[in-house]
PyMOL Python script that loads the backbone (N, CA, C, O; Angstrom):
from pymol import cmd

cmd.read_pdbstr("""\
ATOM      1  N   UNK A   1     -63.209 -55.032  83.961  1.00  0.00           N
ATOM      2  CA  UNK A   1     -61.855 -54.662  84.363  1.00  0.00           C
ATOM      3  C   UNK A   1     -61.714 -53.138  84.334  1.00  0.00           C
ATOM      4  O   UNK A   1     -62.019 -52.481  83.338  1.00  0.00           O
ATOM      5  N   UNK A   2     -61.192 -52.547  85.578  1.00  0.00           N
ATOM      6  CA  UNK A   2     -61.177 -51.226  85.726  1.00  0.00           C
ATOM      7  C   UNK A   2     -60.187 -50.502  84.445  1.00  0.00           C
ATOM      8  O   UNK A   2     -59.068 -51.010  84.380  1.00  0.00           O
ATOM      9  N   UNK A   3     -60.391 -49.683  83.701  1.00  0.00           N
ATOM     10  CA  UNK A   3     -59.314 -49.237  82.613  1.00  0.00           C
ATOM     11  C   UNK A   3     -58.419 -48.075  83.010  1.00  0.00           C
ATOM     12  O   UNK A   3     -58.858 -47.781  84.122  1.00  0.00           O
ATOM     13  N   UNK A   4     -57.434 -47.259  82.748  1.00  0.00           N
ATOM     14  CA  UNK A   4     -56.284 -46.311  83.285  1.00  0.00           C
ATOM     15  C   UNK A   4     -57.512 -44.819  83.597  1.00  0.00           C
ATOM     16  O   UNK A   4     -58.578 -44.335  83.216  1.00  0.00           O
ATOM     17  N   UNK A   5     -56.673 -44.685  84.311  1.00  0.00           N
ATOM     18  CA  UNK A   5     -57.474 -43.200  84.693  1.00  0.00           C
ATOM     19  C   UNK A   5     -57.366 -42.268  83.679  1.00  0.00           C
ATOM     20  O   UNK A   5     -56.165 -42.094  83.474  1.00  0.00           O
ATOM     21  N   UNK A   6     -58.142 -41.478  82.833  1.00  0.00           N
ATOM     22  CA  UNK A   6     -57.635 -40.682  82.303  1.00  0.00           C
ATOM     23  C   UNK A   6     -58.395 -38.845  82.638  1.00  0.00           C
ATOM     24  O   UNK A   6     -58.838 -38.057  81.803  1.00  0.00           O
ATOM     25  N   UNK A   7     -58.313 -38.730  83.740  1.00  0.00           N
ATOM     26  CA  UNK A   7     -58.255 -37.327  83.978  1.00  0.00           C
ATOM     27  C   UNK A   7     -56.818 -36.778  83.463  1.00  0.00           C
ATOM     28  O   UNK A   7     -55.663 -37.197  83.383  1.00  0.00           O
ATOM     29  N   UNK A   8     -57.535 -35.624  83.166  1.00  0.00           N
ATOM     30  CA  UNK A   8     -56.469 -34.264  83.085  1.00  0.00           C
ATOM     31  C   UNK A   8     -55.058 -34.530  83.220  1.00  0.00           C
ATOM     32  O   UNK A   8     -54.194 -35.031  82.501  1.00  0.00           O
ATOM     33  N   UNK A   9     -55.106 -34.040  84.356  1.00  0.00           N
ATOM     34  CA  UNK A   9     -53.970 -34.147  85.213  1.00  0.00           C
ATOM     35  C   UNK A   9     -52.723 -35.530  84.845  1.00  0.00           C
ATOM     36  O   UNK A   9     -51.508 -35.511  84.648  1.00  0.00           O
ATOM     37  N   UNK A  10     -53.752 -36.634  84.884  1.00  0.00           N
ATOM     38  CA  UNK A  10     -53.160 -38.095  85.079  1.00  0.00           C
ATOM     39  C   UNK A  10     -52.687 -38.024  82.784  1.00  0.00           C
ATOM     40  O   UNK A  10     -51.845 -38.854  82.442  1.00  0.00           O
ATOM     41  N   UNK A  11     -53.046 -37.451  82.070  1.00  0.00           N
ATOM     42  CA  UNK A  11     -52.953 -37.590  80.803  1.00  0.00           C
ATOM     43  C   UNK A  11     -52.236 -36.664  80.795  1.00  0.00           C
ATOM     44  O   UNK A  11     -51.096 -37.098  80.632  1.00  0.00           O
ATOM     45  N   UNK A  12     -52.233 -35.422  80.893  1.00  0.00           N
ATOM     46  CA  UNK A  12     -51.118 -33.904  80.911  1.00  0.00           C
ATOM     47  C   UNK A  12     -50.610 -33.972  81.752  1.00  0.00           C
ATOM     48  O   UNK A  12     -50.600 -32.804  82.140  1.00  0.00           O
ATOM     49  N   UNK A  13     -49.856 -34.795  82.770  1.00  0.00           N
ATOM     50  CA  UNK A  13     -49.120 -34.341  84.015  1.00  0.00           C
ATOM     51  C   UNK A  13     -48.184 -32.771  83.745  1.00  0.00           C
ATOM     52  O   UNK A  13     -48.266 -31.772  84.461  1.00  0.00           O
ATOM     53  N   UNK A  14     -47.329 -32.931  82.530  1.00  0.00           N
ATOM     54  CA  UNK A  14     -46.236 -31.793  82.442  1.00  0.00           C
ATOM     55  C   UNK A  14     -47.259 -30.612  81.733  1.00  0.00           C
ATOM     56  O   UNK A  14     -46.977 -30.085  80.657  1.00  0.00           O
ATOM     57  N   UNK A  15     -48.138 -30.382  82.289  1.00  0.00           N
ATOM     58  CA  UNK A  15     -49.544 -29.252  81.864  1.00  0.00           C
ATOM     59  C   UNK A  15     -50.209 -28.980  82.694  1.00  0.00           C
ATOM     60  O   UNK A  15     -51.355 -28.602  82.449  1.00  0.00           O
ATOM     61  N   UNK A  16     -49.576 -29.105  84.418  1.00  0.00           N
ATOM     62  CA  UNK A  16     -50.275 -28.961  85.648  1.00  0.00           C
ATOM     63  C   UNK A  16     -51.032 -27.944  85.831  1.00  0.00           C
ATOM     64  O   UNK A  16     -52.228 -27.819  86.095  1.00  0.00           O
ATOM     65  N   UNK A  17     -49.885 -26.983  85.596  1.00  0.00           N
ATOM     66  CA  UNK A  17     -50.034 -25.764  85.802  1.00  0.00           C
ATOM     67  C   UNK A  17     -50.791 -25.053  85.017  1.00  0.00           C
ATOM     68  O   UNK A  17     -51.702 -24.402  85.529  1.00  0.00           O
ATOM     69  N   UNK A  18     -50.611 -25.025  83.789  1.00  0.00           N
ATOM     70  CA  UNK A  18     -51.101 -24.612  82.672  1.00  0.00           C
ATOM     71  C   UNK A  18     -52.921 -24.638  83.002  1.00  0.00           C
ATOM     72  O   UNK A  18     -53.718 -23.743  83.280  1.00  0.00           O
ATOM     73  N   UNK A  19     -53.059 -26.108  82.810  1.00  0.00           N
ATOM     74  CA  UNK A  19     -54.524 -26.514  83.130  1.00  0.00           C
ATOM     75  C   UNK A  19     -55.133 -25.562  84.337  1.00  0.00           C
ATOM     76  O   UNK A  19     -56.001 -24.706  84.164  1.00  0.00           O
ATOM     77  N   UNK A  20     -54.821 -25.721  84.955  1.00  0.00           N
ATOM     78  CA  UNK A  20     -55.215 -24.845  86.942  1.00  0.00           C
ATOM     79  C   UNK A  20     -55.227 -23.559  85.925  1.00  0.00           C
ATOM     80  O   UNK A  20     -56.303 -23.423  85.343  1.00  0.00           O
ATOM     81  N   UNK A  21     -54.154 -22.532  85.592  1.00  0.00           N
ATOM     82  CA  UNK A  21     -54.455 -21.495  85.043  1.00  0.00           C
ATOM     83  C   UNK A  21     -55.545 -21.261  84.138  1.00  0.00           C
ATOM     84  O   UNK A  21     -56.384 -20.396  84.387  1.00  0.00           O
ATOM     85  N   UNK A  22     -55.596 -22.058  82.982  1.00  0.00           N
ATOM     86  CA  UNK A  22     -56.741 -22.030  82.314  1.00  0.00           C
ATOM     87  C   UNK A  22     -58.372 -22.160  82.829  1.00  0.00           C
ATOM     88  O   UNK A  22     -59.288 -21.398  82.516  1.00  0.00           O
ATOM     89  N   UNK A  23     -58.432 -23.125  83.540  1.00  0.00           N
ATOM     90  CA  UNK A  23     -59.289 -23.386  84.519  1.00  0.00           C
ATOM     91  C   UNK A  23     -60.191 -22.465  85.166  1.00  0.00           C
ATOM     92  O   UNK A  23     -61.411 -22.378  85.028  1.00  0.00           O
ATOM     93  N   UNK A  24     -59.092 -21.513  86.190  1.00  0.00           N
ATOM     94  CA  UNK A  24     -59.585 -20.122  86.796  1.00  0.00           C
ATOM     95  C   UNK A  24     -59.646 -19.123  85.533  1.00  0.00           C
ATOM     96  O   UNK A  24     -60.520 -18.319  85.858  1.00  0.00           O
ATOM     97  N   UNK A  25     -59.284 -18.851  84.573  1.00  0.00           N
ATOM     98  CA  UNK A  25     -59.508 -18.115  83.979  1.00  0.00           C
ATOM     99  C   UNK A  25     -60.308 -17.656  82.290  1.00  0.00           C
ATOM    100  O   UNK A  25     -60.590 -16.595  81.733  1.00  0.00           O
ATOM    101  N   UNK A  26     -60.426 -18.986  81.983  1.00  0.00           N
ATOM    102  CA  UNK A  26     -61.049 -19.225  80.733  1.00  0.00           C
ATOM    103  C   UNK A  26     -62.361 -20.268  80.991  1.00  0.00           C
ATOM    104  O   UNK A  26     -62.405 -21.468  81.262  1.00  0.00           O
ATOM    105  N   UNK A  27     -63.559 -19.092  80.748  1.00  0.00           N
ATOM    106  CA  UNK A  27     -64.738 -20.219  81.246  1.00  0.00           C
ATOM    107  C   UNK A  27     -64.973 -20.895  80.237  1.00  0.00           C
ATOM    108  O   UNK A  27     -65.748 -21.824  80.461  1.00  0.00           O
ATOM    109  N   UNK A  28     -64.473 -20.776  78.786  1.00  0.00           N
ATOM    110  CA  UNK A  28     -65.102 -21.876  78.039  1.00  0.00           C
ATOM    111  C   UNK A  28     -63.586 -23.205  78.303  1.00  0.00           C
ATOM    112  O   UNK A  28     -63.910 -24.389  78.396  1.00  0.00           O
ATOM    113  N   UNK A  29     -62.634 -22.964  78.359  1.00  0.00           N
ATOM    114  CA  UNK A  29     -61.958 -24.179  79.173  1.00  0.00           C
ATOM    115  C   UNK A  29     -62.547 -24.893  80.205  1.00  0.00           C
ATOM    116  O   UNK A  29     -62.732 -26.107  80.280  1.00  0.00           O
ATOM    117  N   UNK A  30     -62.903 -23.755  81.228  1.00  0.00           N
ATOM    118  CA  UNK A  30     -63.477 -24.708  82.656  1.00  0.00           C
ATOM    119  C   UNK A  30     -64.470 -25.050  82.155  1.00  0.00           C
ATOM    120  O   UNK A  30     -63.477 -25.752  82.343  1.00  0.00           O
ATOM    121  N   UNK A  31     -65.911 -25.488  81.444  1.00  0.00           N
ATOM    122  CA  UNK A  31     -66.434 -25.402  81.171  1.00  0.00           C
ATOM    123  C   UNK A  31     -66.507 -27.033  80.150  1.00  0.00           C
ATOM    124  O   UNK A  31     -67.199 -28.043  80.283  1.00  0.00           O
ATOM    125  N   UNK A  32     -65.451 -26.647  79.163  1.00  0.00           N
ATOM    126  CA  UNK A  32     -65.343 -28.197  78.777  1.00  0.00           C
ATOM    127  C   UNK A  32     -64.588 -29.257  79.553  1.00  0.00           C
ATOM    128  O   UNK A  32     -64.534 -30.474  79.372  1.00  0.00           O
ATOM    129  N   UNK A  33     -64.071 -28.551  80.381  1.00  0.00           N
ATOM    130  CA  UNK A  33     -62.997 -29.233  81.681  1.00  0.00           C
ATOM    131  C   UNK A  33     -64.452 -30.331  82.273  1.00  0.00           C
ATOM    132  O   UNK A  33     -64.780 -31.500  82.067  1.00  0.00           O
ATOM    133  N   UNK A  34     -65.121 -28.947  83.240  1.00  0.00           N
ATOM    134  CA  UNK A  34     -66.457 -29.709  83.714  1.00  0.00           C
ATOM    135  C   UNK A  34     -66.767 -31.586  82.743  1.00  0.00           C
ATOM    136  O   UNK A  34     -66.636 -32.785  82.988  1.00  0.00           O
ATOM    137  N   UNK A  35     -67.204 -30.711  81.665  1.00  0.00           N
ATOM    138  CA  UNK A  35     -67.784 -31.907  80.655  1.00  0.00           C
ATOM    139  C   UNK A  35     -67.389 -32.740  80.343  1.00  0.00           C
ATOM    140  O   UNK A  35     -68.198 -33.525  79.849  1.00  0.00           O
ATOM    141  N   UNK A  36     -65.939 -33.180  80.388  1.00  0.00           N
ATOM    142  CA  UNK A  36     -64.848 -34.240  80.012  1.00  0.00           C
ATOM    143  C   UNK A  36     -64.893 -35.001  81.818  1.00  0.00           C
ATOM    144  O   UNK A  36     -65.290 -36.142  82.054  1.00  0.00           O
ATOM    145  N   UNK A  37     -64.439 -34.122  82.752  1.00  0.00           N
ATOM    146  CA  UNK A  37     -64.892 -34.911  84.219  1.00  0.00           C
ATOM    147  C   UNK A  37     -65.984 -35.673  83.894  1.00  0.00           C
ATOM    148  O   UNK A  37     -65.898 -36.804  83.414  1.00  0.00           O
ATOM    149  N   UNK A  38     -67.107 -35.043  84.160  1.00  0.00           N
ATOM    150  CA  UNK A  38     -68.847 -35.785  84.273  1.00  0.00           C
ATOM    151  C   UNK A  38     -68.375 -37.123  83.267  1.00  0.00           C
ATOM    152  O   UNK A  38     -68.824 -38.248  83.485  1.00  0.00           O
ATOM    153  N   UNK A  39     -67.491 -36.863  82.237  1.00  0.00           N
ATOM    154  CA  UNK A  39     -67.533 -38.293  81.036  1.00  0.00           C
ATOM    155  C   UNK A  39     -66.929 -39.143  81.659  1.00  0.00           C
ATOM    156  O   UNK A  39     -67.151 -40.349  81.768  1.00  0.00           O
ATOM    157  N   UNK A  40     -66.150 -38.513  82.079  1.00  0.00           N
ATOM    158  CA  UNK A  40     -65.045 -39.607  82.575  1.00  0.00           C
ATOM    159  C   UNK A  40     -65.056 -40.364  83.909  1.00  0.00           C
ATOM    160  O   UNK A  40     -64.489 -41.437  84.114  1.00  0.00           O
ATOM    161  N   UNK A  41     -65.785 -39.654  84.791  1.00  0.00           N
ATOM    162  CA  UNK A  41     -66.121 -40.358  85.928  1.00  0.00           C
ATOM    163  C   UNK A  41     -67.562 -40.872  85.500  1.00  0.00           C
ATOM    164  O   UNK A  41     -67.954 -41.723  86.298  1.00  0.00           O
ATOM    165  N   UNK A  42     -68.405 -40.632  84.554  1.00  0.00           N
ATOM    166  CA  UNK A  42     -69.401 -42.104  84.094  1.00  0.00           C
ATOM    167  C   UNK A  42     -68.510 -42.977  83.590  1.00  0.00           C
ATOM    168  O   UNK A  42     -68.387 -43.760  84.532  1.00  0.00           O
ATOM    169  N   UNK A  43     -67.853 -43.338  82.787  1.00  0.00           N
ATOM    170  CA  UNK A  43     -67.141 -44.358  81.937  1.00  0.00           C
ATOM    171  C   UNK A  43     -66.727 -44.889  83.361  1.00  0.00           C
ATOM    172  O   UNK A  43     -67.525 -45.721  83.792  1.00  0.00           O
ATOM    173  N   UNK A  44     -65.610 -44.589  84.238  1.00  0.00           N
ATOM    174  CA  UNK A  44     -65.399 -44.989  85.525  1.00  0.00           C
ATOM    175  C   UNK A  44     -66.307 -46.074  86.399  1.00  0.00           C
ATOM    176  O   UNK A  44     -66.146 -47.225  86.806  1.00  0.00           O
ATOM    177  N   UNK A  45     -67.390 -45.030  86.463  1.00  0.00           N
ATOM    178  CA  UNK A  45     -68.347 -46.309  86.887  1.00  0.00           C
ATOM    179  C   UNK A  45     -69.040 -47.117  86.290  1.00  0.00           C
ATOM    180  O   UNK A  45     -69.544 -48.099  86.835  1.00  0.00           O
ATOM    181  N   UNK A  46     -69.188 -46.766  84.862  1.00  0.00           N
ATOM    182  CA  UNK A  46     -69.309 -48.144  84.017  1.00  0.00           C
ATOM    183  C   UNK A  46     -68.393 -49.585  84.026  1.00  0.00           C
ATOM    184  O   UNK A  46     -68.803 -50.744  83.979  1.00  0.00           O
ATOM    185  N   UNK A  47     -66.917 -49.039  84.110  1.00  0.00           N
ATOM    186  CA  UNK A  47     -65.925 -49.692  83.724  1.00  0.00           C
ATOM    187  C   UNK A  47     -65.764 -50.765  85.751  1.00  0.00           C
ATOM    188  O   UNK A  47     -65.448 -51.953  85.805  1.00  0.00           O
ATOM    189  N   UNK A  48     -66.037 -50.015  86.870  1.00  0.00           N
ATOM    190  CA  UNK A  48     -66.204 -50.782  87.929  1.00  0.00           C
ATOM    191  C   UNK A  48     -67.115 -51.556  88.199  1.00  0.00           C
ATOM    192  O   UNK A  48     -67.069 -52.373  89.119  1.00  0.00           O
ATOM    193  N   UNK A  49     -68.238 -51.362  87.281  1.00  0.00           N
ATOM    194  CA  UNK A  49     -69.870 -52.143  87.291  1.00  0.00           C
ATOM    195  C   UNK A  49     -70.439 -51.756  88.077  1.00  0.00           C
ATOM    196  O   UNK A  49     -70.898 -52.572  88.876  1.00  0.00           O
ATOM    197  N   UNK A  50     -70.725 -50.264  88.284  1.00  0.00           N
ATOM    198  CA  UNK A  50     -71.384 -49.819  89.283  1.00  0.00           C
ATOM    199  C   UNK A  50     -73.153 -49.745  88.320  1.00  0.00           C
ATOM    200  O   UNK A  50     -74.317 -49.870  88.700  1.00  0.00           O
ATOM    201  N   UNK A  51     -72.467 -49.469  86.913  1.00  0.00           N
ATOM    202  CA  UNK A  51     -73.523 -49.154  86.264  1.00  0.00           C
ATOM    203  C   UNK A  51     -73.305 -50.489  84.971  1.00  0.00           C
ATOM    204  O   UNK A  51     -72.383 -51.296  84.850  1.00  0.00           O
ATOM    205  N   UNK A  52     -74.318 -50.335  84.296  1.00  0.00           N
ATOM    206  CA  UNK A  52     -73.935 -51.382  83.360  1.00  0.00           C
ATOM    207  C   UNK A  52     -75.070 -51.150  81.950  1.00  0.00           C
ATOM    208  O   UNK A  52     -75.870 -51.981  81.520  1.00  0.00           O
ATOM    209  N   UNK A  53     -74.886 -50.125  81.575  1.00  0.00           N
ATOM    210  CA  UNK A  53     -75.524 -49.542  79.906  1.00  0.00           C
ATOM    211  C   UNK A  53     -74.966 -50.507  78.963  1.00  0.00           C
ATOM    212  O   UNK A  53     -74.093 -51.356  79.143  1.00  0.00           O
ATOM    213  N   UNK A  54     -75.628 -50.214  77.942  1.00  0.00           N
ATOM    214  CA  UNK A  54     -75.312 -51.024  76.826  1.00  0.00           C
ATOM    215  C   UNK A  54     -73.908 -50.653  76.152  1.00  0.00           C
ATOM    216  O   UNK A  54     -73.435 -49.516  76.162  1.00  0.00           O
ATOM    217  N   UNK A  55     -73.374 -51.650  75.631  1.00  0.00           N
ATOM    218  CA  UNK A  55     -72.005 -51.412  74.983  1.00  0.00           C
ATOM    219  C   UNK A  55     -72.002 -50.262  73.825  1.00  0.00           C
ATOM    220  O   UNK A  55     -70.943 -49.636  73.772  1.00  0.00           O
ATOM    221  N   UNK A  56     -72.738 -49.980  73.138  1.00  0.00           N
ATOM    222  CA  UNK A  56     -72.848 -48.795  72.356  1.00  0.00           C
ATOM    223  C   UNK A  56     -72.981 -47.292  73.176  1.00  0.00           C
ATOM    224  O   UNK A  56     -72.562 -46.174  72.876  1.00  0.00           O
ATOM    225  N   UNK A  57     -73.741 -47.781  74.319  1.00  0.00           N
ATOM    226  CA  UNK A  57     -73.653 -46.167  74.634  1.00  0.00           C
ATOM    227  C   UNK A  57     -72.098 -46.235  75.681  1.00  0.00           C
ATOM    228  O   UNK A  57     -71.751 -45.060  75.804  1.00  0.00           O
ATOM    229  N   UNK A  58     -71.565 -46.725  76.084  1.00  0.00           N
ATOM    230  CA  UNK A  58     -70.498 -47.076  77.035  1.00  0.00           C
ATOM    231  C   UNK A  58     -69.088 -46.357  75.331  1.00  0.00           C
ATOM    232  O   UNK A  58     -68.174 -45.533  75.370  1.00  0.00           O
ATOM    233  N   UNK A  59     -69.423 -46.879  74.616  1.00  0.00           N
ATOM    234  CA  UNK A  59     -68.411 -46.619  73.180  1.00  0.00           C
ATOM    235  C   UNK A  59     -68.997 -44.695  72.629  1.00  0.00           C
ATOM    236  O   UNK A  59     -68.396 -43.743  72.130  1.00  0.00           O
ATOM    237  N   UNK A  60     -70.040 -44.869  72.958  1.00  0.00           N
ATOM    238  CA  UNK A  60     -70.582 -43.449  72.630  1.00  0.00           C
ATOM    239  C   UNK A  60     -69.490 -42.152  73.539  1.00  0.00           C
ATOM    240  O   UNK A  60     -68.767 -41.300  73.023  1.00  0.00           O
ATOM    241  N   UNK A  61     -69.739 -42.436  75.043  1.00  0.00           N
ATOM    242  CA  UNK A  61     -69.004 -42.125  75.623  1.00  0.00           C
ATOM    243  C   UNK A  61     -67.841 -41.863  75.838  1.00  0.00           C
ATOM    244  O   UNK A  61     -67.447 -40.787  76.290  1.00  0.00           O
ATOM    245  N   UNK A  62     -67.117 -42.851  75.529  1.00  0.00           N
ATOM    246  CA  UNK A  62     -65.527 -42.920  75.566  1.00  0.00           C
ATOM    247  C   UNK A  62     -65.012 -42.188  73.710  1.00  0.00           C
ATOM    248  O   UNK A  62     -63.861 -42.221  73.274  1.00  0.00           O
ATOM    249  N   UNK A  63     -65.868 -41.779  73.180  1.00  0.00           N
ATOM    250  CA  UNK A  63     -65.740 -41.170  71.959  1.00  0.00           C
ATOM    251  C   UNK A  63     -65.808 -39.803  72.168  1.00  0.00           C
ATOM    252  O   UNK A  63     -64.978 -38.981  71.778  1.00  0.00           O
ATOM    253  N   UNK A  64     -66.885 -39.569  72.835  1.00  0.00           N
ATOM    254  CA  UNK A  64     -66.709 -37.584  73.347  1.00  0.00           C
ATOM    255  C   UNK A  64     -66.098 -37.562  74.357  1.00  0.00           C
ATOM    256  O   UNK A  64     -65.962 -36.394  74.720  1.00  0.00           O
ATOM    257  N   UNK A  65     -65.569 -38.373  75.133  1.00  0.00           N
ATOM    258  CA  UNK A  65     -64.710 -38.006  76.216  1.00  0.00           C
ATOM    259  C   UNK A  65     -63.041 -37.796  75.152  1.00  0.00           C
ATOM    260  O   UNK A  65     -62.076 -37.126  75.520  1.00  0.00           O
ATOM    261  N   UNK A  66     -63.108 -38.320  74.266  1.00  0.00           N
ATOM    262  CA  UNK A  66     -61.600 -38.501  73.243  1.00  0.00           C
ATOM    263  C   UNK A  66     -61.526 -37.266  72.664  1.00  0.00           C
ATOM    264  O   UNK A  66     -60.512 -36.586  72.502  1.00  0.00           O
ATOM    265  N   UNK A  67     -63.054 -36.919  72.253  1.00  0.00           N
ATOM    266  CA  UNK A  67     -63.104 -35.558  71.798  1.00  0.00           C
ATOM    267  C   UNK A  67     -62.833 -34.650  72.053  1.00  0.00           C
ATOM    268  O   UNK A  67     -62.222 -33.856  71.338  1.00  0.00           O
ATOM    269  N   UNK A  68     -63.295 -34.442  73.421  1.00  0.00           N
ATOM    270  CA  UNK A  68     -63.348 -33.606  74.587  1.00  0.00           C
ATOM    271  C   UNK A  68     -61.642 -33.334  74.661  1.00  0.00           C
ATOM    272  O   UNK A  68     -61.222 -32.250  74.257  1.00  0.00           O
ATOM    273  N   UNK A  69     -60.835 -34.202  75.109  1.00  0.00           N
ATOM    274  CA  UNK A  69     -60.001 -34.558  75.351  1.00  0.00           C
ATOM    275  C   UNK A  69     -58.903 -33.542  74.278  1.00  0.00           C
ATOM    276  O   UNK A  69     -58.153 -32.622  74.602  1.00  0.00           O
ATOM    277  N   UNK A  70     -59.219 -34.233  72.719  1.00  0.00           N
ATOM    278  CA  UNK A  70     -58.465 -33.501  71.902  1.00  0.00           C
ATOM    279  C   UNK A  70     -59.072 -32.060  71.929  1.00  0.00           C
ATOM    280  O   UNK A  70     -58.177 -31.257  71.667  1.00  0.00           O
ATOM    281  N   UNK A  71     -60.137 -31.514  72.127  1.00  0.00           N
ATOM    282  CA  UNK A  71     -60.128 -29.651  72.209  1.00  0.00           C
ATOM    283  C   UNK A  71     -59.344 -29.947  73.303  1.00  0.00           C
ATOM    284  O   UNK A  71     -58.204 -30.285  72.985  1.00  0.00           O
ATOM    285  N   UNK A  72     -59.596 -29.932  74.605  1.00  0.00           N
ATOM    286  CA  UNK A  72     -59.030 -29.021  75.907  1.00  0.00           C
ATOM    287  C   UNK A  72     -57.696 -28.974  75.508  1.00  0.00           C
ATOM    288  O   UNK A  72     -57.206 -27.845  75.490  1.00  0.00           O
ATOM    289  N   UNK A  73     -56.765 -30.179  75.086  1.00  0.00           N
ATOM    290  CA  UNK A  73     -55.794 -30.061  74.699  1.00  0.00           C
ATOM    291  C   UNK A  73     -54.959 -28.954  73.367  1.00  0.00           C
ATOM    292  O   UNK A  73     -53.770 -28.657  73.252  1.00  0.00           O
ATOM    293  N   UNK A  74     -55.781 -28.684  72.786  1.00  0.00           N
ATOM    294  CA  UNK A  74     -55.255 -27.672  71.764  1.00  0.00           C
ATOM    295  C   UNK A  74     -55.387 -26.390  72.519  1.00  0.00           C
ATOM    296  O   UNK A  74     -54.533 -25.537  72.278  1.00  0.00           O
ATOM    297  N   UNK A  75     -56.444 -26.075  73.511  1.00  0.00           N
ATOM    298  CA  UNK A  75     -56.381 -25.513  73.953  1.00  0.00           C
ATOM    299  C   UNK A  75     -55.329 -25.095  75.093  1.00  0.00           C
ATOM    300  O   UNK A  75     -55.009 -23.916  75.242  1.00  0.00           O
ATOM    301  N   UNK A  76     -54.849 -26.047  75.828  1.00  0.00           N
ATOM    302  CA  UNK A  76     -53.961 -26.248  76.855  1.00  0.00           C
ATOM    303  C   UNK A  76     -52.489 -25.420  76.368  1.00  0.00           C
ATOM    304  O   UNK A  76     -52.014 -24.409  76.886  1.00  0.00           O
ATOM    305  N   UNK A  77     -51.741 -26.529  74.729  1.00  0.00           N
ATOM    306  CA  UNK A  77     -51.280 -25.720  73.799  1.00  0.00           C
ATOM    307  C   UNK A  77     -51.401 -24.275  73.428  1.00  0.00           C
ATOM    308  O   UNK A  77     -50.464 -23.496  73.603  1.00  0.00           O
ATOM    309  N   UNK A  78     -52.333 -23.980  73.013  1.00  0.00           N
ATOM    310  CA  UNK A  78     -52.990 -22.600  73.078  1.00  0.00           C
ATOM    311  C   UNK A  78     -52.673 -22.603  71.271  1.00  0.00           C
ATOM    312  O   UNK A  78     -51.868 -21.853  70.719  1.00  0.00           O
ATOM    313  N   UNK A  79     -53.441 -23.535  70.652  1.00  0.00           N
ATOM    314  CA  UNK A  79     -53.425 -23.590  69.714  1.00  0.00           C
ATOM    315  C   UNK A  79     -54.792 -23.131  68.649  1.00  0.00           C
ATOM    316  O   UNK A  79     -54.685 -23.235  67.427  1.00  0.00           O
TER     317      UNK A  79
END
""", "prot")
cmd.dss("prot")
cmd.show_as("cartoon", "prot")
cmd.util.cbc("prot")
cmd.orient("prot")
């Protein structure tokens, strides 16, 4: 079963802007930006059965993508 999208954008909507700014201008943002995409569009195609890894590494995944997730966000904050 396909699960919610969670890019950027679709999780920070009211951080549109913010994000895009950070983005162009902070390469270690764009940078973990990059790295949270690549996670998240694997989990994606795990989750459509395009691919089909073992349930530990599929949980591995969705753990540094959470990670990922909580830096960019402190960062976004500017915390």
């Amino acid at each position: 079963m396909l699960g919610e999208k969670h890019d950027l954008i679709h999780e920070f909507p009211e951080y549109k802007e913010r994000i895009h700014e950070l983005k162009v201008s902070d390469p270690h943002f764009s940078k973990l930006f990059d790295e949270y995409h690549e996670l998240e569009h694997e989990v994606r195609r795990i989750e459509e059965g395009n691919e089909t890894p073992a349930d530990e590494y599929t949980e591995e995944l969705k753990m540094r993508r959470l990670k990922l997730k909580d830096e960019l966000f402190s960062l976004i904050k500017g915390e």
